[in-house]
Structure formats: C-alpha cells, structure tokens
C-alpha positions in Angstrom: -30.6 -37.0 22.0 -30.1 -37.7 18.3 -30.4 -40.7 15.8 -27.8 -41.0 13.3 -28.3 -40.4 9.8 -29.0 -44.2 8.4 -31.6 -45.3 10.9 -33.2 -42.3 10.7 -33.2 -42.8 6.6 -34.8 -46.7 8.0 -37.6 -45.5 9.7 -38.7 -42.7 7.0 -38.5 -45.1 4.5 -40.7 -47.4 6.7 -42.9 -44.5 6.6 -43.0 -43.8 3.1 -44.0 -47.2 2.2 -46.2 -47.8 5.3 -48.0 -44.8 4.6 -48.5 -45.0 0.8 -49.7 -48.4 1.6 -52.2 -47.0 3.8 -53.2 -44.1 1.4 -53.5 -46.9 -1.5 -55.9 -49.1 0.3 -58.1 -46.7 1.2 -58.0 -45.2 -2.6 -59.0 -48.7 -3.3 -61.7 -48.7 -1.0 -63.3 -45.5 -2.1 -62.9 -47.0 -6.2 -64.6 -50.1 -5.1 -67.7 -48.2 -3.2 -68.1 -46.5 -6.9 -68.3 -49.5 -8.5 -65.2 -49.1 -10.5 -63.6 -52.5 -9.3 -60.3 -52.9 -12.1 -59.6 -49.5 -10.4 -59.5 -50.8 -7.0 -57.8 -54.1 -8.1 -54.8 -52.2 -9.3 -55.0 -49.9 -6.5 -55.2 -52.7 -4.0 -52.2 -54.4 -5.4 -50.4 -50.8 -5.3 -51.2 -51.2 -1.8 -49.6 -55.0 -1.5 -46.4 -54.0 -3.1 -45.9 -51.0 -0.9 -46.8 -53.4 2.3 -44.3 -55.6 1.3 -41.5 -53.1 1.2 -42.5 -51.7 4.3 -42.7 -55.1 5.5 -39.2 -55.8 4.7 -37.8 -53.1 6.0 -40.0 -54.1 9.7 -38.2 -57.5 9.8 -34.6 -56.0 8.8 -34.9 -54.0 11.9 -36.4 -57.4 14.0 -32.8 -59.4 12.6 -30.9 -56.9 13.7 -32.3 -56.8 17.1 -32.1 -60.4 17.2 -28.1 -60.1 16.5 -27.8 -57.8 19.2 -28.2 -54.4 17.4 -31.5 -52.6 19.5 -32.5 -49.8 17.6 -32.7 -46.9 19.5 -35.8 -45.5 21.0 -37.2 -42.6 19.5 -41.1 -40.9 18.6 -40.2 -41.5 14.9 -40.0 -45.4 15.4 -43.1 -45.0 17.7 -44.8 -43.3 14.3 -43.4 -45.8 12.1 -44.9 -48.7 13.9 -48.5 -47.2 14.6 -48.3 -46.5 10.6 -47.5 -50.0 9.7 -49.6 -51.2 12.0 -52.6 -49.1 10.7 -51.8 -50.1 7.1 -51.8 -53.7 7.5 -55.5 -53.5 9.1 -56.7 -50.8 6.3 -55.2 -53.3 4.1 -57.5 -56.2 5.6 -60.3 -54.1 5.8 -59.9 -52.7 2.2 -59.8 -56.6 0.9 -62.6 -57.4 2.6 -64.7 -54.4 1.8 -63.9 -54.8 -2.3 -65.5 -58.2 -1.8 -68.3 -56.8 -0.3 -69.2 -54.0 -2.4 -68.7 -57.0 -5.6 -71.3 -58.7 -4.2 -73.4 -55.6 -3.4 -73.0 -54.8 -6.8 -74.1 -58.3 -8.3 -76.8 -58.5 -5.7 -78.4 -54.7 -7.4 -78.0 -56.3 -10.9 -79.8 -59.4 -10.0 -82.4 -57.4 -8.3 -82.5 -54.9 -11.3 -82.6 -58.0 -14.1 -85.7 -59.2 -12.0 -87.2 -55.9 -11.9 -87.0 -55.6 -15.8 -88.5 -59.1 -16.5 -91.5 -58.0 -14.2 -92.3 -54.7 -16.0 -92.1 -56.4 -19.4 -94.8 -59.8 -18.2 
C-alpha cells in the first residue's frame, strides 16, 4: 500500500504548516506569560499566517473530494488532521491566554502604583 508522490508532498506540507503553527502559538504563549507581549504579538501572528496556509491546503483537499477525488486513506492524513486540529485550538487558547496575562499584567501595575502611593502618605 503506497501513496503517490504529490499527495504525499499535500499532507507533509499540511504538516509543516500545521505544526509550525502549533509550535508558534505556544512560543507566543510562553512570551506573553513573561510579560514580553510585542514578542508574542508577532509570534501569534507567525502562528495565523502558518494556520492560514495549512488551512488552505485542508480545504483544497475538501474541493477535491467534493469533485469526486477521495484522498486515499492513510496514518499520515490521520496525523495531518489531529495536527491541524491541535493547532487551531492552541491557537484559540494562545489568543485567549495573551489577553489574560495583559490584564494580569495591568492588574500587578495597578496594584503596585497603589502600593507606592501608600508607602509615600
């Protein structure tokens, strides 16, 4: 049982981009939990624009089922998927976690401006 050559190319480069997706968020999430937030924007959008690629690729292969053209079944596809599938939720997690740890980090300034008016009365 082999896949030819070009849908095996398909589902790597799904993989490639799914994954680096993936590894970008979570770079992003790790940037924002040490505060350094222009670090995790860019990283984040890193992480969009590799989604998006390995989102195009995802709804080539849903057209071409739709004409007719099932891709075969194979472990690699199986992969592919379950690692698209975990980037777009570490995606949604990471977007929602930089938003938190902003207003974490305001929250600890406000708290710390407070702190230093009541040491100086």
């Amino acid at each position: 049982m082999t896949i030819d050559a070009e849908w095996e190319q398909t589902l790597f480069g799904l993989i490639l981009h799914a994954g680096e997706a993936r590894s970008r968020a979570k770079e992003a999430a790790e940037a924002a939990r040490q505060g350094e937030f222009d670090e995790a924007a860019s990283l984040f959008k890193g992480a969009q624009t590799e989604q998006l690629e390995a989102h195009k690729i995802n709804a080539d292969i849903i057209r071409k089922e739709a004409k007719g053209q099932s891709p075969p079944f194979s472990v690699l596809l199986v992969h592919a998927l379950d690692l698209l599938l975990l980037a777009w939720s570490e995606i949604d997690y990471t977007e929602q976690y930089i938003d938190s740890c902003k207003r974490i980090q305001a929250l600890e300034d406000e708290v710390a401006e407070w702190r230093k008016r009541g040491s100086t009365s």
